[in-house]
N, C-alpha and C positions, 0 to 999 in steps of 0.2 A: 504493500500500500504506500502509496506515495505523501508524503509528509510537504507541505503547502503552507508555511505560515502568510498571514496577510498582513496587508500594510494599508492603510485606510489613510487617504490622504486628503485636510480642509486645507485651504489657504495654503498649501504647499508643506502642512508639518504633517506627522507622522499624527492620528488619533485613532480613540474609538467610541463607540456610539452603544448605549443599551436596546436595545430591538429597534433598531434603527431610528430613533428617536435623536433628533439632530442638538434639541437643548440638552440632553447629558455628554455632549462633547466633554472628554478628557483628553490633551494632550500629553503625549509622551516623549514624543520627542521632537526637536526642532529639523532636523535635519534626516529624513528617510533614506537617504544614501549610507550614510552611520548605518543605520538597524541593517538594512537590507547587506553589507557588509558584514554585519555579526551573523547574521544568517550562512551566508556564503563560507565566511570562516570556520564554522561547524560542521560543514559537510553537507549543507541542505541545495537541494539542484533545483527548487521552485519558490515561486513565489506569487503570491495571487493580491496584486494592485487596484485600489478602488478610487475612483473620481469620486470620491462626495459630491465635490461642487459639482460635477459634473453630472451626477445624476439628478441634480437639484436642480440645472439649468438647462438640462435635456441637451450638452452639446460639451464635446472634450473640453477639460479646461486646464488639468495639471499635465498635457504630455509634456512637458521639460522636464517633471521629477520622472517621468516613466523614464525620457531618452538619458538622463542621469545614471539613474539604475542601470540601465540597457549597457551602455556605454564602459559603468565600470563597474561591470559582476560581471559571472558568466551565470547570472542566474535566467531562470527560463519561465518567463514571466507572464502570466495569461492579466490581461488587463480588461475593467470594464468600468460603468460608470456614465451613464449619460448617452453612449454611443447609438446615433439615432441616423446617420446617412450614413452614405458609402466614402463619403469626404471624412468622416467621424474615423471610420476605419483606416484608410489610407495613412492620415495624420499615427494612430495609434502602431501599426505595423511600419511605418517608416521610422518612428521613434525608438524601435526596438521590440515592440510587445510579438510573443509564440505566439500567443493567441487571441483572442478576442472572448467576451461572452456577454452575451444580449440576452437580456430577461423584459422588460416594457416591452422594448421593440417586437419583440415574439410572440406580445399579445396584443399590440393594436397596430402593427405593420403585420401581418404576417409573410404576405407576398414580398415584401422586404428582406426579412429574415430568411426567408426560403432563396432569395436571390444570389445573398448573401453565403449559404451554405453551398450553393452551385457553386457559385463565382470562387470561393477562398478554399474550399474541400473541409470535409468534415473535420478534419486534424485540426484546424484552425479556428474553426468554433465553436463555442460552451454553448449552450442553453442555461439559463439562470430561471429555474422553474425555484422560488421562492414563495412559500410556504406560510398560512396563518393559518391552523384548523382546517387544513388541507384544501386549499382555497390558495391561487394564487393569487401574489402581492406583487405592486408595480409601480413604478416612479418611488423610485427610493424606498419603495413601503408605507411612502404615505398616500398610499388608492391600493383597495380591496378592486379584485376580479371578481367574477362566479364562476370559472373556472378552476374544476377539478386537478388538483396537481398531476395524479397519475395519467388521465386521458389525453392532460396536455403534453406530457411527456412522449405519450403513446404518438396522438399526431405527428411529433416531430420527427420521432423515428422513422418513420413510413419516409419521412424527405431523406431520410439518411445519419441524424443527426447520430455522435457518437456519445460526445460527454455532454455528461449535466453534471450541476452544481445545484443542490436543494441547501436552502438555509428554512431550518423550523426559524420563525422571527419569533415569535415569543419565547425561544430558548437563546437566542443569541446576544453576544453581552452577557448574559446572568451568570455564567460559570455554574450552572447547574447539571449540566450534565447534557449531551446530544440526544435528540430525538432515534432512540436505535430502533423503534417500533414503524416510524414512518419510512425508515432506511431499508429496512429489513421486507417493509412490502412492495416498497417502490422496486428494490432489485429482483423479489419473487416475480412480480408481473410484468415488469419490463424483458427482464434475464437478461440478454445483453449486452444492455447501455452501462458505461462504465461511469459509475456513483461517484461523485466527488460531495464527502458528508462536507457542512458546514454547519457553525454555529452549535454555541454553549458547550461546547470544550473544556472540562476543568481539569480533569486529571488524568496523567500520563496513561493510567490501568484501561481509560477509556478507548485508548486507539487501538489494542491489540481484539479488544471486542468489534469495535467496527470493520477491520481488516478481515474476522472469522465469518461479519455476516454480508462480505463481499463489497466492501465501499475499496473503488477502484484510487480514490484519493483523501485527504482528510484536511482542512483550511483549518488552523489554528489561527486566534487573534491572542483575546482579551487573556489567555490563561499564559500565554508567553508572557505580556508587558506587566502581568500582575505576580510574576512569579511562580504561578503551582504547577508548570511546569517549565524543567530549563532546560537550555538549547545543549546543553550536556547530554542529558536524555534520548533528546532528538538522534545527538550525533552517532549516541551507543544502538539509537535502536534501526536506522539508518546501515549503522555496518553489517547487524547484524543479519539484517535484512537482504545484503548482499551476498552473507556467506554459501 
C-alpha cells in the first residue's frame, strides 16, 4: 500500500482544515517545500497537494508551491484543488504535478471529466469521489450532491477510470480513526478500482488494517503534523514493504 502524506496549501503555507471547514485553519508550516523535503528525506515517493484557495475559487491558484515541490523533490505528486478546464490542467502538469484528480468537476462537468480521462489516460487521473453519509461532497465540501458514492464511482469506471481517492469528511481532521467500513464496501463492489483511503488517520496500527482490506493507497495529513504518527514509522514500514 502506498503511503501519500498530504500537504494542504492556503495562501501558499503548508495547513489543515477539520472536515473541510475553512475557519478551523491551522497553520503548520510556512514554507511547504520544508515539509514536502522531510517527507522525501524519509523514504516517502508520494505526495498528495491540495489548492485550498483553489478549490474555493474554482481555478488553480498555488501552482508555484506545486512547480516548487516538483522542481526540488523527486517526489511524485498527484495534485488537485479547484481544477475546472483543460487550461487548469495544463498549468498543473506543466508545473510538475503525476497527476491530477477532479472531484466537483466529475459531478457537474461530466463530459469534461470524461474528456479529460480520454485526453491525459487513466494513469493521470484521480476521481475525488468525497464522501458525507455516502452522498457525494463538492466545491470544497461546502455543496452536498444526491449522488450515491458507490454508483458514482461505478459510472466512472465504465469510462475507464482507475484510481479514486474517497475522503469520509466527517472523519477527516478529527484523528479518529478512517472510515474502514465505507473502504471495505467500496472495494467489495467496485473490485478493481485501486482505493486510495483518505481522511481521519490517527494511528500508525491503522494503515496495516486498510492495506489487508485492499486500499491501493493511504493520504495521511493531520496525524503526521500532530505527531501520532512519525515519519520514522512511515520510513520503517515503507522498507519493509519492499522486502
Amino acid at each position: 500500500m502506498r503511503i501519500i502524506p498530504a500537504i494542504d496549501i492556503i495562501d501558499g503555507k503548508c495547513v489543515r482544515l477539520s472536515k473541510g471547514d475553512y475557519s478551523t485553519k491551522k497553520i503548520y508550516n510556512e514554507n511547504p517545500l520544508e515539509v514536502a523535503k522531510q517527507f522525501e528525506a524519509h523514504g516517502i515517493e508520494y505526495l498528495h497537494l491540495v489548492d485550498l484557495d483553489g478549490a474555493k475559487s474554482k481555478h488553480i491558484v498555488n501552482h508555484k508551491v506545486l512547480e516548487e515541490i516538483a522542481i526540488n523533490t523527486t517526489l511524485k505528486i498527484d495534485f488537485g484543488g479547484g481544477l475546472k478546464t483543460s487550461n487548469d490542467l495544463r498549468i498543473a502538469f506543466e508545473c510538475g504535478a503525476n497527476q491530477i484528480t477532479g472531484g466537483s468537476i466529475a459531478v457537474k462537468s461530466p463530459e469534461t471529466f470524461n474528456d479529460w480521462l480520454q485526453t491525459f489516460g487513466s494513469e493521470k487521473i484521480i476521481l475525488g469521489a468525497d464522501a458525507k453519509d455516502e452522498k457525494v461532497a463538492i466545491s470544497g465540501w461546502m455543496e452536498a450532491s444526491n449522488l450515491e458514492v458507490i454508483p458514482f464511482i461505478q459510472k466512472y469506471m465504465e469510462s475507464g477510470i482507475e484510481y479514486v481517492i474517497c475522503t469520509d469528511i466527517s472523519k477527516d481532521g478529527m484523528l479518529q480513526g478512517p472510515s474502514f467500513d465505507l473502504y471495505e464496501k467500496i472495494i467489495t463492489e467496485t473490485k478493481i478500482v485501486k482505493l486510495i483511503a483518505s481522511g481521519g488517520i490517527s494511528t500508525f496500527e491503522e494503515l496495516p488494517k486498510l492495506a489487508e482490506i485492499g486500499c491501493e493507497g493511504v493520504i495521511i495529513g493531520k496525524a503526521i503534523y500532530e505527531n501520532r504518527i512519525n515519519l520514522k514509522q512511515l520510513e520503517n514500514y515503507i522498507l519493509n514493504d519492499e522486502i
